[in-house]
C-alpha positions as CSV (number, residue, x, y, z in Angstrom):
1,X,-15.8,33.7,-4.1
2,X,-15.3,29.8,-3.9
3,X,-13.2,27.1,-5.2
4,X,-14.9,23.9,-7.1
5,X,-14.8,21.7,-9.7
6,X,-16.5,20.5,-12.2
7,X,-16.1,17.3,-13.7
8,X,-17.9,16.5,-17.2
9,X,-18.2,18.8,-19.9
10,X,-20.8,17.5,-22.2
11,X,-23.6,19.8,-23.7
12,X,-24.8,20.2,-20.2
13,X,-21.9,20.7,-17.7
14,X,-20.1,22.6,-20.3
15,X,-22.4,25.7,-19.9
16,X,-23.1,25.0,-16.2
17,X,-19.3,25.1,-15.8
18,X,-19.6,28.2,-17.4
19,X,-22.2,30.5,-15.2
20,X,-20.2,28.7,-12.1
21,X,-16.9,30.7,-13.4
22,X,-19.4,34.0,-14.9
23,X,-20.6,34.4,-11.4
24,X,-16.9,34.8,-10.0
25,X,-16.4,31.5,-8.3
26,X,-13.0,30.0,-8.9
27,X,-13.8,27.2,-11.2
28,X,-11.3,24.0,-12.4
29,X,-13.0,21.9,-15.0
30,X,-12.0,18.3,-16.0
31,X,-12.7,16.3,-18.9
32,X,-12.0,12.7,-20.1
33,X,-11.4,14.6,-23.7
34,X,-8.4,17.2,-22.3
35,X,-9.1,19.5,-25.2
36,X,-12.5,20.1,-24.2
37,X,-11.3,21.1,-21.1
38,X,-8.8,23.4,-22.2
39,X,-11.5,25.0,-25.0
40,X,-13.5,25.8,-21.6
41,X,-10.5,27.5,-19.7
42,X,-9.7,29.2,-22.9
43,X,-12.8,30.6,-23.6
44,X,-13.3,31.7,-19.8
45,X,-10.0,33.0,-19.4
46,X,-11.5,36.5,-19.9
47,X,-13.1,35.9,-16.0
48,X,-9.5,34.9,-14.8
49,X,-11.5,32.5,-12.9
50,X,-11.4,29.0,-15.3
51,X,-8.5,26.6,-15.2
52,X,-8.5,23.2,-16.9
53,X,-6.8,20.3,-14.2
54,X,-4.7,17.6,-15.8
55,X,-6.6,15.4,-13.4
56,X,-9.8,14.6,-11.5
57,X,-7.0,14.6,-8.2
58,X,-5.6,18.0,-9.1
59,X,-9.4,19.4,-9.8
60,X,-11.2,18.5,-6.5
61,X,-7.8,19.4,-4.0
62,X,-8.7,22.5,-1.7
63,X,-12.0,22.7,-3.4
64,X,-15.8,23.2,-1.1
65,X,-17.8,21.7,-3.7
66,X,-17.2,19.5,-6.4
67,X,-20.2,19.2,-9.1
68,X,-20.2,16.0,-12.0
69,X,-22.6,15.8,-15.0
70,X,-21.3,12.3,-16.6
71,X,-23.2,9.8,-18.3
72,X,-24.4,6.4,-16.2
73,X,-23.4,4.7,-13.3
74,X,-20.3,3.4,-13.8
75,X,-18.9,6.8,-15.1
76,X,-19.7,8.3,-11.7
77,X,-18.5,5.8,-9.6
78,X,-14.8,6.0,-11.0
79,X,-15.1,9.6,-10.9
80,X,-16.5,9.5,-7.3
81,X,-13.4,6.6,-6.2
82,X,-10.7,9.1,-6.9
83,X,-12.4,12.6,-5.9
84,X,-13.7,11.1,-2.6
85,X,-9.6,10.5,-1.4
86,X,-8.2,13.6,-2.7
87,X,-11.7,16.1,-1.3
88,X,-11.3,18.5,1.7
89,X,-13.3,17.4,4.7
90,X,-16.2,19.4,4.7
91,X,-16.4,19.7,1.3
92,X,-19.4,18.4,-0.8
93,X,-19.7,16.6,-3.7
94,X,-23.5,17.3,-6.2
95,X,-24.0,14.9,-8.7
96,X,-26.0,16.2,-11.4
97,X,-25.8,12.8,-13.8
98,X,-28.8,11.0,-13.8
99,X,-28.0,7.9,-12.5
100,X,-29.6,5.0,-10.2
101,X,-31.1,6.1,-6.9
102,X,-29.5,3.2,-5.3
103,X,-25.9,3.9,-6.4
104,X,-26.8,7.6,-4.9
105,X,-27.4,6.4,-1.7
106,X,-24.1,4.3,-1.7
107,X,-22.0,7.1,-2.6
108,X,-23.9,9.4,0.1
109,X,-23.0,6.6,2.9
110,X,-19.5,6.6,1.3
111,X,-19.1,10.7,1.4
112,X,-20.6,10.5,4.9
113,X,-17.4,8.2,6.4
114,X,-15.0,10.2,4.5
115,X,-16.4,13.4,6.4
116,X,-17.5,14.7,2.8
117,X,-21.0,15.8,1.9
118,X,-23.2,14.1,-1.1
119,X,-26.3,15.3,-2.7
120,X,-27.6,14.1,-5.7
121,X,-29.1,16.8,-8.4
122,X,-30.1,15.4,-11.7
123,X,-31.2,18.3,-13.9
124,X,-34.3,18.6,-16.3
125,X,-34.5,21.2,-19.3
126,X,-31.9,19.7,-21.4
127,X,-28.9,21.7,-23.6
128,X,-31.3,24.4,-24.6
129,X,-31.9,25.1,-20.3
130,X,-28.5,24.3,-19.0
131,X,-27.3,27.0,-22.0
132,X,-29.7,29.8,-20.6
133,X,-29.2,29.0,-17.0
134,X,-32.6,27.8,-16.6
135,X,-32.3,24.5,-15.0
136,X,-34.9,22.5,-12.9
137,X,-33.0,20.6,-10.3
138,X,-34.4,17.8,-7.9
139,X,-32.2,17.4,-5.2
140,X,-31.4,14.4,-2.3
141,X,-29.4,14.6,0.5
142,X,-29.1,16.2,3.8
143,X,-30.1,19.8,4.1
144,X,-27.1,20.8,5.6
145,X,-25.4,20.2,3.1
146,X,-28.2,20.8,0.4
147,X,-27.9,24.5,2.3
148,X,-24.1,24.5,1.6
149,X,-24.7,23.8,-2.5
150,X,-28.0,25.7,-3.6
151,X,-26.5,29.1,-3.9
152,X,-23.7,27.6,-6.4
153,X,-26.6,26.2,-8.6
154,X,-28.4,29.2,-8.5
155,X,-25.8,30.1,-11.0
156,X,-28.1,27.6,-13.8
157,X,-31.0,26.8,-12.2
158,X,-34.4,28.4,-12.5
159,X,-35.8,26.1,-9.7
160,X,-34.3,23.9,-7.2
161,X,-35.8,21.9,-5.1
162,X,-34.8,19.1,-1.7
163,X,-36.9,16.0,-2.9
164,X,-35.5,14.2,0.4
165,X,-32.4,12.0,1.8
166,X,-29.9,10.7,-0.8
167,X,-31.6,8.9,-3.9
168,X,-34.8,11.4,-4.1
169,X,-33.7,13.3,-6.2
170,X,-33.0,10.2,-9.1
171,X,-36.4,9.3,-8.2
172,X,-37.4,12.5,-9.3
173,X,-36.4,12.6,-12.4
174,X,-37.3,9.0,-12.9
175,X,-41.4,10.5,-12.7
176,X,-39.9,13.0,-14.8
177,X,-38.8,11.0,-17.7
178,X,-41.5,8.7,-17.1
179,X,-43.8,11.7,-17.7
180,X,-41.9,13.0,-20.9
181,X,-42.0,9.6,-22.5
182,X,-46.0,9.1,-22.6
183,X,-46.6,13.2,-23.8
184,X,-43.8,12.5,-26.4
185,X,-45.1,9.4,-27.3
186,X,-49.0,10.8,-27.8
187,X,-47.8,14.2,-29.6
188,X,-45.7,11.9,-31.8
189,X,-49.4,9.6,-32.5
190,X,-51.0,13.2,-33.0
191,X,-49.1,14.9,-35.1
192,X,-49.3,11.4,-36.8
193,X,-53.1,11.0,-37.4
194,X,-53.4,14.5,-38.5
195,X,-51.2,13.7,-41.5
196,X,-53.0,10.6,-42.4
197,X,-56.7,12.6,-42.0
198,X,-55.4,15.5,-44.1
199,X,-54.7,18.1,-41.9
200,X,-52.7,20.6,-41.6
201,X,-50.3,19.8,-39.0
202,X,-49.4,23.6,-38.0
203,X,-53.1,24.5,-37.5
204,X,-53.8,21.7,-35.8
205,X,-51.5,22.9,-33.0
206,X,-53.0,26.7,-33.6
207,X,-56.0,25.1,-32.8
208,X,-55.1,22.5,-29.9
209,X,-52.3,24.1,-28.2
210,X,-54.3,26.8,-26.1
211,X,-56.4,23.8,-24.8
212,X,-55.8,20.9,-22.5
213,X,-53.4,19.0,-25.2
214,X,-49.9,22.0,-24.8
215,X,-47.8,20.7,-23.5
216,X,-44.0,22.0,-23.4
217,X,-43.3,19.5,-26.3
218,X,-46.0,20.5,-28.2
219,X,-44.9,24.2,-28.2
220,X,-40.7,23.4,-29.0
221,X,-41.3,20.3,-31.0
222,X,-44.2,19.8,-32.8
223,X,-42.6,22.3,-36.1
224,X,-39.4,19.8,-35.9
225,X,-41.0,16.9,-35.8
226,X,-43.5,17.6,-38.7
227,X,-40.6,18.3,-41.1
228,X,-38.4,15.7,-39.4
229,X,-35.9,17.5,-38.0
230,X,-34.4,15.3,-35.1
231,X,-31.1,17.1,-34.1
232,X,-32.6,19.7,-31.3
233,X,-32.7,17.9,-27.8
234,X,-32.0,15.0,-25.8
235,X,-30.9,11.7,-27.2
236,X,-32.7,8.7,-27.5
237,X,-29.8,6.9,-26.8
238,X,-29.3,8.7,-23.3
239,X,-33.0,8.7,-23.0
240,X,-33.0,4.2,-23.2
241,X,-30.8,4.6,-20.3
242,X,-32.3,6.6,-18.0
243,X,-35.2,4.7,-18.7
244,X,-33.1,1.6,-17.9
245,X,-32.7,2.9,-14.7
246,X,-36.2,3.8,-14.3
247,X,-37.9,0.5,-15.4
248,X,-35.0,-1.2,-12.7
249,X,-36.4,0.8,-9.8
250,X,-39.9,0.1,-10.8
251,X,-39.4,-3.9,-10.6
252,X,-38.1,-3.0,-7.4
253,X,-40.1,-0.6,-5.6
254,X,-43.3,-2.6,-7.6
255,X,-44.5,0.3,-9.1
256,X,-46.6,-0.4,-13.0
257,X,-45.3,1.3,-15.8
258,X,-47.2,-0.5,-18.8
259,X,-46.9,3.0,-21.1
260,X,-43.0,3.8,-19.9
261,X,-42.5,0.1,-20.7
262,X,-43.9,0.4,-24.2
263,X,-42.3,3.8,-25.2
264,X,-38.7,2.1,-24.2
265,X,-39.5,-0.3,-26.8
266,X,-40.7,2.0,-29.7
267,X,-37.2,4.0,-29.0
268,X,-35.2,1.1,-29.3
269,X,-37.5,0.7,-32.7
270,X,-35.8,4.0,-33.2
271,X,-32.4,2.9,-32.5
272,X,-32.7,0.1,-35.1
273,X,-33.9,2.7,-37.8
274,X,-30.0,4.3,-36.6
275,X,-31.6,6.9,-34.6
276,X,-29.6,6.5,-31.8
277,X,-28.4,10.2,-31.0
278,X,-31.8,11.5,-33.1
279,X,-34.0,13.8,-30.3
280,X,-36.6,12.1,-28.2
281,X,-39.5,13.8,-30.4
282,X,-38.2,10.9,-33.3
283,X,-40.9,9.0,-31.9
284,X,-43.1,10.3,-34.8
285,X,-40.2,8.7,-37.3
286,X,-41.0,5.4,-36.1
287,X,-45.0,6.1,-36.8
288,X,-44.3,7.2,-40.3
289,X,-41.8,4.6,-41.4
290,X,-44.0,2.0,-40.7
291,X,-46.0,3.1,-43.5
292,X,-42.7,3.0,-46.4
């Protein structure tokens, strides 16, 4: 079995981490918060393969893949200026933030002097996916080295897939978010009017959710959000940012997003109501406030 790191244990590379070490690789795990990273070795001692590093240096050394699940830009590129001058040649470093395409394709050009390999791999599926190994991943980079790094994430993922060169992969899951943010936004307006015409909210979805209307969100958030219950997903604080990032690309690349546009406003509505690490499905919170 292998040597790598991972760096970042949130409620996503936590678990991740974890199915690296399960499936017998030889895994050393650093965290900005030490005792996070020493709960993980602890708790995957019983595999004899999990070790927490006292450093990103003493993580990456000797190691043929290095994996990071931070939070923005910036936290990837300090991680990235120490691991890329303490990584083996050869080795490869996946980045499964999601971050800017553009700072992707720096770091790839970066890896690529160093004699280091980079692909960028945001994830979608959330905590609930990344804690039952069932991960979509949208990769960027070269395939070589794409080749080198799919069997690791095998370990998590229940579909992985080589969008193109270095940056596809953020672009990916900018459609993706793009795509979550208008189905959220009309289940939240749904779920909505049914309360103010009477209805039953549960049989509504009985009724509507074999049709055209299910949607994923429907089907894991629609009891949640009619009781508002808004601690079971991701958060709209990390969900402003990556639509940041998306709405940035979009002035540059020209593309319209009138409807991702509007959402990022309604969720920094939701902010202001204090909803910042509230679920994305709080949408419907902002609809009924307006009406105390």
């Amino acid at each position: 079995m292998a040597k790598c790191a991972f760096i970042g244990l949130g409620v996503m590379g936590y678990p991740m981490a974890g199915f690296l070490s399960e499936a017998g690789h030889h895994v050393r795990v650093w965290n900005r918060t030490a005792s996070k990273a020493q709960g993980w070795a602890k708790q995957y001692a019983k595999t004899n393969n999990g070790v927490a590093a006292l450093s990103i240096e003493d993580a990456v050394q000797d190691c043929q893949v290095v994996f990071a699940c931070v939070g923005d830009d910036p936290d990837v590129r300090e991680i990235t200026n120490t691991a890329f001058e303490h990584m083996t040649p050869g080795a490869v470093f996946v980045d499964h933030t999601t971050a800017s395409a553009a700072l992707a394709r720096e770091l790839s050009i970066e890896a690529d002097i160093r004699k280091l390999g980079f692909v960028d791999a945001p994830v979608s599926g959330g905590q609930a996916g990344a804690e039952a190994g069932q991960l979509s991943i949208m990769c960027g980079g070269d395939i070589d080295d794409f080749n080198k790094v799919e069997p690791f994430m095998q370990c998590y993922a229940k579909a992985i897939t080589l969008m193109g060169e270095a940056g596809a992969g953020q672009l990916t899951k900018m459609v993706n978010q793009i795509c979550i943010a208008g189905v959220v936004q009309g289940l939240a307006e749904g779920l909505h009017f049914a309360k103010k015409a009477g209805l039953d909210g549960t049989k509504v979805i009985d009724a509507i959710s074999q049709g055209a209307a299910q949607s994923w969100q429907m089907q894991n958030r629609y009891q949640t959000m009619l009781r508002g219950q808004f601690d079971f997903g991701f958060a709209v604080d990390w969900m402003r940012k990556d639509l940041r990032i998306t709405l940035d690309e979009a002035r540059a690349n020209g593309a319209r997003l009138p409807l991702t546009s509007l959402v990022d406003q309604f969720y920094a509505d939701v902010q202001a109501m204090g909803g910042y690490r509230w679920d994305t499905s709080s949408l419907i919170a902002r609809l009924d406030n307006c009406d105390e």
